[in-house]
C-alpha positions as CSV (number, residue, x, y, z in Angstrom):
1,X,-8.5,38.1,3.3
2,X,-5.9,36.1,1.4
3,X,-3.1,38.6,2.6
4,X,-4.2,37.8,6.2
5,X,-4.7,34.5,6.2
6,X,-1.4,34.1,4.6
7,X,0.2,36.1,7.6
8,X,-1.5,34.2,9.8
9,X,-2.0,30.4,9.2
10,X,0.1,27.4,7.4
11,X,-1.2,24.3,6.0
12,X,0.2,20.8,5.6
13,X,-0.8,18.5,3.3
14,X,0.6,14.2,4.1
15,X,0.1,12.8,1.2
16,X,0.8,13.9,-2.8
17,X,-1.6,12.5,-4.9
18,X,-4.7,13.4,-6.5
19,X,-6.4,14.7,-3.4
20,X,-3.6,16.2,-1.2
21,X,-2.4,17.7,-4.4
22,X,-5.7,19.1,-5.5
23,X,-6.2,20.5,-1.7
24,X,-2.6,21.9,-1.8
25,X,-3.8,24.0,-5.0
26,X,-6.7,25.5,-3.5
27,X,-5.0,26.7,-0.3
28,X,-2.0,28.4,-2.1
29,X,-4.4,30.3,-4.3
30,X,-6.7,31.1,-1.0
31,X,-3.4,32.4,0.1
32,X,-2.3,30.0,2.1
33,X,1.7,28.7,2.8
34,X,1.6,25.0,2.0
35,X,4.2,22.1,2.9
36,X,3.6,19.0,1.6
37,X,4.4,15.8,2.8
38,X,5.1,12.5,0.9
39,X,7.1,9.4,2.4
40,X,8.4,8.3,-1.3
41,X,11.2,10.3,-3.4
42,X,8.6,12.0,-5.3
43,X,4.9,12.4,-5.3
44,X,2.4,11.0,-7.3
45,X,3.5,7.0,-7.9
46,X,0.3,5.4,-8.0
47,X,-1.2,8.2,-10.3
48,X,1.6,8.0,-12.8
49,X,1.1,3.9,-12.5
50,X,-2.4,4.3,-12.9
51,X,-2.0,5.9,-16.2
52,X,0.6,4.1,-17.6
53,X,-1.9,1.8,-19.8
54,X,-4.1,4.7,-20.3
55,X,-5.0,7.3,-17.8
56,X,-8.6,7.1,-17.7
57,X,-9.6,10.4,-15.5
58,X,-13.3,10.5,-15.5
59,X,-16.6,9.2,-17.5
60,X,-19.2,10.8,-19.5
61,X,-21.8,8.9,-18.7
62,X,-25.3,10.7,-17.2
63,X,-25.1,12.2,-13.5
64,X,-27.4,9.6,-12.2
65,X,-25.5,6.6,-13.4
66,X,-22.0,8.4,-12.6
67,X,-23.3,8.6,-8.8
68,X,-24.8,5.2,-8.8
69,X,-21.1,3.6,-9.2
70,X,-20.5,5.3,-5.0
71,X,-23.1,2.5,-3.9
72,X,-23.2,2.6,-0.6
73,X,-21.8,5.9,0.1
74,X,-23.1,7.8,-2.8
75,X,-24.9,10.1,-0.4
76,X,-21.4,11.2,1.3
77,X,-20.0,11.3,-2.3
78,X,-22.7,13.4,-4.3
79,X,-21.9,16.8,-2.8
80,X,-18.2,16.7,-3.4
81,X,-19.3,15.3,-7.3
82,X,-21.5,18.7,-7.3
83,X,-18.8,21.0,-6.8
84,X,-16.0,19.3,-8.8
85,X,-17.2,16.3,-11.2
86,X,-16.6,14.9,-14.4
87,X,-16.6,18.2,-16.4
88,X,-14.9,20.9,-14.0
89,X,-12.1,17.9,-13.7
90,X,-12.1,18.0,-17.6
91,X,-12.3,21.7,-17.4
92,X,-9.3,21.7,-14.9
93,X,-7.0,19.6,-17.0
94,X,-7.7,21.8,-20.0
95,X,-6.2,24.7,-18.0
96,X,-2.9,23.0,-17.2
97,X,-3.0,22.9,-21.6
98,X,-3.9,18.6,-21.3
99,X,-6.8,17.9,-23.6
100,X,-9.3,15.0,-23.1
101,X,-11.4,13.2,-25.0
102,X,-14.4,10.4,-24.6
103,X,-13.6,7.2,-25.8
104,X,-16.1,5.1,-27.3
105,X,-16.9,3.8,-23.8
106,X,-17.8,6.9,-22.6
107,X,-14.2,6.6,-20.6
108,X,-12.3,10.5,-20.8
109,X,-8.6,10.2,-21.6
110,X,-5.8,12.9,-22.1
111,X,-5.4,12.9,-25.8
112,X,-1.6,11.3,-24.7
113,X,-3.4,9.0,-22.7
114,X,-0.6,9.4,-20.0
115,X,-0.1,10.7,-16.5
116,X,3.1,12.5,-16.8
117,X,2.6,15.1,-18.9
118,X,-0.7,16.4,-16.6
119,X,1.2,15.6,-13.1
120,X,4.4,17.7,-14.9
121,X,2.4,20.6,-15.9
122,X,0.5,20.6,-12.4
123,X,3.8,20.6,-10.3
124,X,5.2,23.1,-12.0
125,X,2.4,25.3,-11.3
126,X,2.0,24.3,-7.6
127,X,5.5,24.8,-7.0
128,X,5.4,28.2,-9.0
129,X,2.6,28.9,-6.1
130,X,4.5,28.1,-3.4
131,X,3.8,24.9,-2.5
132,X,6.7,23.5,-0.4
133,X,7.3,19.6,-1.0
134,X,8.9,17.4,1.3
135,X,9.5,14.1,0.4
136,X,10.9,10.4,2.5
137,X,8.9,12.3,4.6
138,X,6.9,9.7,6.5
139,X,4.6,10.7,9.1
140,X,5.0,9.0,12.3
141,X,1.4,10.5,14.1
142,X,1.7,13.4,16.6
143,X,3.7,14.4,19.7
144,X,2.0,14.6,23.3
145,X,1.7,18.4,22.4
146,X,-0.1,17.7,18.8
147,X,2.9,18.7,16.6
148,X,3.2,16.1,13.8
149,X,6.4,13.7,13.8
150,X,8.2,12.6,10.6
151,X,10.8,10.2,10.0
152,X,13.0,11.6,7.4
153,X,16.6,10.7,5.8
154,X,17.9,13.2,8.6
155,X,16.1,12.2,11.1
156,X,13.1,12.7,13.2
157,X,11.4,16.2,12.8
158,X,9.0,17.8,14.5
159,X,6.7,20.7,13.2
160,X,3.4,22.9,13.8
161,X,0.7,23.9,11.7
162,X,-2.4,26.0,12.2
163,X,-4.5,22.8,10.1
164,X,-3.5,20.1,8.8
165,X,-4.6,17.8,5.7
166,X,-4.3,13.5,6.2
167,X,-4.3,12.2,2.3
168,X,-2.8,9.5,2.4
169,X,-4.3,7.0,0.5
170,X,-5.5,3.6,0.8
171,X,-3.7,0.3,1.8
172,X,-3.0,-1.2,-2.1
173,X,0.3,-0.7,-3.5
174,X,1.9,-0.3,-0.5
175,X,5.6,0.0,-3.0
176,X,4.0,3.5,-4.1
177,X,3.0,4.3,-0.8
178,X,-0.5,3.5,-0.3
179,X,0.1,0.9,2.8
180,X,-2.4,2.0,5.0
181,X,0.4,2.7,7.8
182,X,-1.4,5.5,8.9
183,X,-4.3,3.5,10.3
184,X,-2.9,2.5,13.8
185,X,-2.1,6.3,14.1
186,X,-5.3,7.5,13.6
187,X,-6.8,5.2,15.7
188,X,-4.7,6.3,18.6
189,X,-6.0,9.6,18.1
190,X,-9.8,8.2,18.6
191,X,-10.6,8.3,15.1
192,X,-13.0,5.6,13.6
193,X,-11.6,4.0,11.0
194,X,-13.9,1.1,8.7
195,X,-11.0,-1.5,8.3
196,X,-9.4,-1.8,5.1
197,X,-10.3,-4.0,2.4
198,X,-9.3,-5.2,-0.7
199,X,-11.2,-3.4,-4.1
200,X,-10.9,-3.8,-7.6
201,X,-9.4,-6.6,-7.0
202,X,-8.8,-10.8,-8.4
203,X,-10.5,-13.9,-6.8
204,X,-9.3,-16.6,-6.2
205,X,-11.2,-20.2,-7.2
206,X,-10.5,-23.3,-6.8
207,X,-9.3,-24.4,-10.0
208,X,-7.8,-28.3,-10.9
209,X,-4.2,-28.3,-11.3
210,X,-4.6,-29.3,-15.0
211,X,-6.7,-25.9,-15.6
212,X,-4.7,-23.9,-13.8
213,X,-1.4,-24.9,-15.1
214,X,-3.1,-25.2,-19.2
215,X,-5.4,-21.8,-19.2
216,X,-3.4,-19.7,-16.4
217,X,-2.9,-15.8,-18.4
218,X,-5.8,-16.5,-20.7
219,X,-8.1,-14.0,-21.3
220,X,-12.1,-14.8,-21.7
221,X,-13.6,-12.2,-24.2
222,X,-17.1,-11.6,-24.8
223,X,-19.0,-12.7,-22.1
224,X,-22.0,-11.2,-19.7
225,X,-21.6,-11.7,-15.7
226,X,-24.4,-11.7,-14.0
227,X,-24.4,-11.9,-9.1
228,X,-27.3,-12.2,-7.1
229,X,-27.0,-10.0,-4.0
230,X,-28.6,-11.3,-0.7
231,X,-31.8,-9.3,-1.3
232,X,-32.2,-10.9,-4.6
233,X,-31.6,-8.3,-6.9
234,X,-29.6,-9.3,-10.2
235,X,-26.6,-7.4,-11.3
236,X,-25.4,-8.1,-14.9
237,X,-22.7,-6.3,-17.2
238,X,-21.2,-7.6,-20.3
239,X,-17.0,-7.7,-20.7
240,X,-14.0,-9.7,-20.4
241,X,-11.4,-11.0,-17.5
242,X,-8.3,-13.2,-17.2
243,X,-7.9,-16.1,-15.7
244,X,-5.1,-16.3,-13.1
245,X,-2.8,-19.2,-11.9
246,X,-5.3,-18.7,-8.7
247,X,-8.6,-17.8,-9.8
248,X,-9.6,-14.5,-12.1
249,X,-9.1,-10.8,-12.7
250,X,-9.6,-8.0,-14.6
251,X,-12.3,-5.2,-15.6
252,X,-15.2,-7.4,-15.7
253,X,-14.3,-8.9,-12.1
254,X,-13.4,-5.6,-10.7
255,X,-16.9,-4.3,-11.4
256,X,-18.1,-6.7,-9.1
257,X,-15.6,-7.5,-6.6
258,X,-17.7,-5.2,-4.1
259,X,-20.2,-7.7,-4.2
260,X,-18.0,-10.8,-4.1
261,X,-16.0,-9.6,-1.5
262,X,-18.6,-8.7,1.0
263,X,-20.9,-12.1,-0.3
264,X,-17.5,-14.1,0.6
265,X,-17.3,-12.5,4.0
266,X,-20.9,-13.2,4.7
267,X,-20.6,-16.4,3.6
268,X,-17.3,-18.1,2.6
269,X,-17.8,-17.6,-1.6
270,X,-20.0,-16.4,-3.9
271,X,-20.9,-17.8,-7.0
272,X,-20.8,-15.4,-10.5
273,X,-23.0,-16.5,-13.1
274,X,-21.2,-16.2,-16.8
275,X,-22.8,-16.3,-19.9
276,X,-20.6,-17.7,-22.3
277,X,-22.7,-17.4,-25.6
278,X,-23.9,-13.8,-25.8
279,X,-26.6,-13.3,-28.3
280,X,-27.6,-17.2,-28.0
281,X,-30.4,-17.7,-26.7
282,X,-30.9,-21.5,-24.8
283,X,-33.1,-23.3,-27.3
284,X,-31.0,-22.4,-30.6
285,X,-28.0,-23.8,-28.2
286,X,-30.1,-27.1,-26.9
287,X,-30.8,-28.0,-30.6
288,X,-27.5,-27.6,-32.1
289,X,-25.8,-29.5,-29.1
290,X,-28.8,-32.3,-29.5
291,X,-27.7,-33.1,-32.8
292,X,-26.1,-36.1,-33.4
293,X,-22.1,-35.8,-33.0
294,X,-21.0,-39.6,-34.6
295,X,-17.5,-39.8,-33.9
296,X,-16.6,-36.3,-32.8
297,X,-15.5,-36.0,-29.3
298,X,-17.4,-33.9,-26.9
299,X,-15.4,-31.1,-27.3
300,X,-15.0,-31.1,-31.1
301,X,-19.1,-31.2,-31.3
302,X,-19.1,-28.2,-28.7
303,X,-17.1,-26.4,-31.0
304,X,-18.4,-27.2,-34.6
305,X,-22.1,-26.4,-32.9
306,X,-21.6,-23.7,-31.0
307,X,-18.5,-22.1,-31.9
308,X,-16.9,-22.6,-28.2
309,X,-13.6,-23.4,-27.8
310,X,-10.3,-22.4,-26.1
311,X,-10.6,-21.4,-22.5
312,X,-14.3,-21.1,-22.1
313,X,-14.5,-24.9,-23.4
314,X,-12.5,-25.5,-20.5
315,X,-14.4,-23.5,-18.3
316,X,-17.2,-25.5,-19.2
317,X,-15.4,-28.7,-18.1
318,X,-13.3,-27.1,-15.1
319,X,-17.0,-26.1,-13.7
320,X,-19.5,-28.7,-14.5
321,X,-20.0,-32.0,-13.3
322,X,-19.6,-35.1,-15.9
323,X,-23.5,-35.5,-16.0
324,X,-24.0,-32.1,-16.8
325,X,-21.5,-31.5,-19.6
326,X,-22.5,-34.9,-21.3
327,X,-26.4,-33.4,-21.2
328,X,-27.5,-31.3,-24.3
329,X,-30.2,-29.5,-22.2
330,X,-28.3,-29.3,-19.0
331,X,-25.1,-27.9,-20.7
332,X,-27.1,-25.3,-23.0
333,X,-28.7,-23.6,-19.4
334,X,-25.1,-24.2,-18.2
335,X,-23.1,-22.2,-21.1
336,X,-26.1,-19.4,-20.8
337,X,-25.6,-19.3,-16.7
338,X,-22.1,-20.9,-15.9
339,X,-21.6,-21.1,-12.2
340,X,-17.6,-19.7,-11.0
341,X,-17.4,-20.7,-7.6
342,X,-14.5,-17.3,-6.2
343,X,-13.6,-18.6,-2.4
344,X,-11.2,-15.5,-1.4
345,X,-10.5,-12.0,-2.7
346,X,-7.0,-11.5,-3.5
347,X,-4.8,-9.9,-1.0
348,X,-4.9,-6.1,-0.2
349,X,-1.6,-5.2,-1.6
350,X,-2.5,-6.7,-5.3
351,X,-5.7,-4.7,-5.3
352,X,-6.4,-1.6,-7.6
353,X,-7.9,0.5,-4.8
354,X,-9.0,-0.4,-1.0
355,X,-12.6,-0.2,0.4
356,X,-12.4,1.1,4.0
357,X,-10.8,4.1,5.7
358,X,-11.9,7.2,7.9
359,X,-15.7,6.7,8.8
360,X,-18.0,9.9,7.2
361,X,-19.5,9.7,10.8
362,X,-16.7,11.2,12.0
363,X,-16.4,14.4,9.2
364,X,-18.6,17.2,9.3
365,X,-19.4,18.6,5.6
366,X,-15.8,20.1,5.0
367,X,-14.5,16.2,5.9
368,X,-12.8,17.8,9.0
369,X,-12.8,15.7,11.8
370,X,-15.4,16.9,14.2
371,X,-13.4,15.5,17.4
372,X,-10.6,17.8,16.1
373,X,-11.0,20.6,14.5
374,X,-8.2,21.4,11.8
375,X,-7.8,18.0,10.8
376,X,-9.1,17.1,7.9
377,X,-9.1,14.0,5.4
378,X,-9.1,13.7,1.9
379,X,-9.3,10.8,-1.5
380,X,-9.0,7.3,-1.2
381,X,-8.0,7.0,3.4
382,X,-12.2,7.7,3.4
383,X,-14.5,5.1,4.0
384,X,-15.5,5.3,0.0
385,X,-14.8,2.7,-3.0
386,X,-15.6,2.8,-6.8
387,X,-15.2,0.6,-9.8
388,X,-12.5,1.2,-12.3
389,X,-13.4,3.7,-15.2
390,X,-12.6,7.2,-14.2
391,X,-14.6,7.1,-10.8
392,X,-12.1,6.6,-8.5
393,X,-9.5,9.6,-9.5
394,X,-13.0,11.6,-10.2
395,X,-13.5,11.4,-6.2
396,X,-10.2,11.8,-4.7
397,X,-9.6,15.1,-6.9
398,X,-13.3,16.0,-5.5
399,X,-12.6,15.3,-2.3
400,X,-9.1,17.2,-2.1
401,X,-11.0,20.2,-3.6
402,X,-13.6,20.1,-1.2
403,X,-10.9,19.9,2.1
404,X,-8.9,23.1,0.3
405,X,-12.2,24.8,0.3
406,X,-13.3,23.9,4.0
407,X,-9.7,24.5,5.5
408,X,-9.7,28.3,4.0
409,X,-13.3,28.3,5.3
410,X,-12.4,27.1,8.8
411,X,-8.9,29.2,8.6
412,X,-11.3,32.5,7.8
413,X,-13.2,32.1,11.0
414,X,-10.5,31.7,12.9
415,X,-9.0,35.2,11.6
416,X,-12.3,36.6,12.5
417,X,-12.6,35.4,15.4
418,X,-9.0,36.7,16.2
419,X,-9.7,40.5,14.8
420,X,-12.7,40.3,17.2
């Protein structure tokens, strides 16, 4: 079959990341003739970016939590998790000779912790199997005839394929080429497309000139952030963030931008609550901020009592009211449950990942398009988001195995039919 198909039938894969890269491996060893596509000098930029602090690939936490981070779309993500999750992607990178390792957040790193060595070793063994790249490549959509256009430093071309693979990302990072330019083009085909959406992502809030400019860069350690969805139910996780000249980023924000995002679209903010005192309970911090304070300022008693100072001393004053901060009682509930008013996500481009993208509604279970058979779409241009921590690059490698699997699947009945 793999002779035949590979007498019969090319592939092309837009897009070299995770996912049109994975989907390029499992075609050439089906027996496939792959080109693939990328619009930047070289392929995989945002991976290699990605890593660059640490490239955190998956997470060993349980199956059942793993899936919960999908939310809303853990149903669409689950069967490409079942196939190809957390330990056939540490399995895989141990075959290209990059060994991982759990780190005491349960977060699995290359021993390196660095991209290049694993994208290095894996496009040396794609091109050894024939993959053909072509890069400032950028697709410009399809001809009247459905031959795919591409702008490149020659010139237009114009070529053929018996299927083709779209992976071309999200629309963050558009200087690595993620810019979502592919949306109008897709569209024009009549494919549904959920817009795109900022997603790991900063907020902005509306701080006072005199915070911003005093505590912009700072980083607030140790706290637990709790948000209250629409439906009442609580969501709290303990970490850290930065605050930004224009409002706050970083893990701890990321894990919930999600729910800010959408609560600020619904309704024009949300409101995190921080707890600022971990391990304090309200009463021990009502009696020590009831005792007397002489001649200390308000600050100095805040500190000597309750150990706050620095930037979450000024958060205390950048988000309270006079009354509130000059109240024992009132600031004790207020350092356990601080209110941070976020009025606007940050813009697309700055975001870690994008929510949005090609609707599952429109894939059958290979992520083909049903409307036209022998496109498929792969990684991060779905409709799908995650948190940071492994679960994003743990999906698009899924998902790019999955499409190499359903395009040799589609490409064999086609060579049946034909023998017929």
């Amino acid at each position: 079959m793999e002779s035949n198909l590979s007498r019969q039938f090319s592939v092309i894969i837009i897009g070299g990341g995770p996912a049109g890269l994975m989907a390029a491996e499992v075609l050439t060893r089906g027996g496939v003739a792959v080109d693939l596509y990328d619009a930047m000098p070289s392929v995989g930029r945002k991976f290699l970016l990605a890593g660059k602090g640490g490239l955190n690939l998956t997470h060993a936490e349980a199956q059942d939590a793993f899936l919960s981070r999908y939310g809303i779309q853990r149903a669409a993500i689950a069967p490409l998790l079942a196939t190809f999750g957390p330990q056939e992607l540490r399995d895989w990178t141990q075959e290209l000779g990059v060994e991982t390792f759990v780190g005491s957040s349960g977060r699995v790193f290359p021993l390196e912790k660095k991209a290049a060595p694993l994208l290095r070793a894996w496009l040396h063994r794609l091109r050894r199997d024939g993959v053909q790249f072509h890069v400032r490549h950028r697709w410009l959509g399809w001809t009247p005839d459905g031959a795919l256009r591409f702008d490149t430093p020659h010139g237009e071309r114009v070529v053929q394929a018996s299927a083709v693979v779209l992976a071309l990302g999200g629309g963050s990072w558009a200087k690595l080429g993620s810019d979502g330019a592919w949306v109008p083009l897709v569209e024009r085909r009549g494919i549904p497309v959920a817009p795109l959406r900022p997603a790991n992502c900063g907020f902005d809030a509306p701080w006072s000139e005199h915070f911003r400019t005093r505590h912009g860069g700072e980083p607030v350690k140790t706290v637990v952030a709790s948000f209250a969805d629409p439906g009442g139910d609580i969501f709290t996780r303990p970490g850290e963030f930065v605050v930004t000249e224009n409002g706050v980023e970083g893990s701890l924000i990321y894990a919930f931008s999600a729910r800010l995002r959408d609560a600020i679209a619904a309704s024009g903010e949300a409101v995190l609550h921080l707890d600022l005192a971990p391990g304090w309970d309200v009463a021990r911090l009502h009696a020590e901020l009831a005792r007397p304070r002489g001649s200390r300022s308000h600050s100095s008693h805040l500190q000597s009592r309750t150990g706050l100072k620095g930037v979450k001393a000024a958060l205390l004053r950048e988000c309270l009211d006079a009354e509130t901060y000059a109240d024992p009682a009132r600031l004790a509930a207020a350092i356990k449950a601080l209110p941070l008013r976020l009025i606007a996500p940050r813009p697309l481009d700055e975001a870690i990942s994008s929510a949005g993208g090609v609707r599952f509604e429109a894939l059958d279970e290979h992520l083909m398009i049903r409307a036209h058979p022998g496109l498929f779409c792969a990684g991060e241009m779905l409709d799908w988001e995650a948190p940071t921590g492994g679960y994003l690059l743990t999906a698009c490698f899924a998902s790019g195995r999955a499409v190499g699997a359903g395009v040799l699947e589609w490409l064999g009945r086609r060579a049946e039919s034909a023998s017929r």
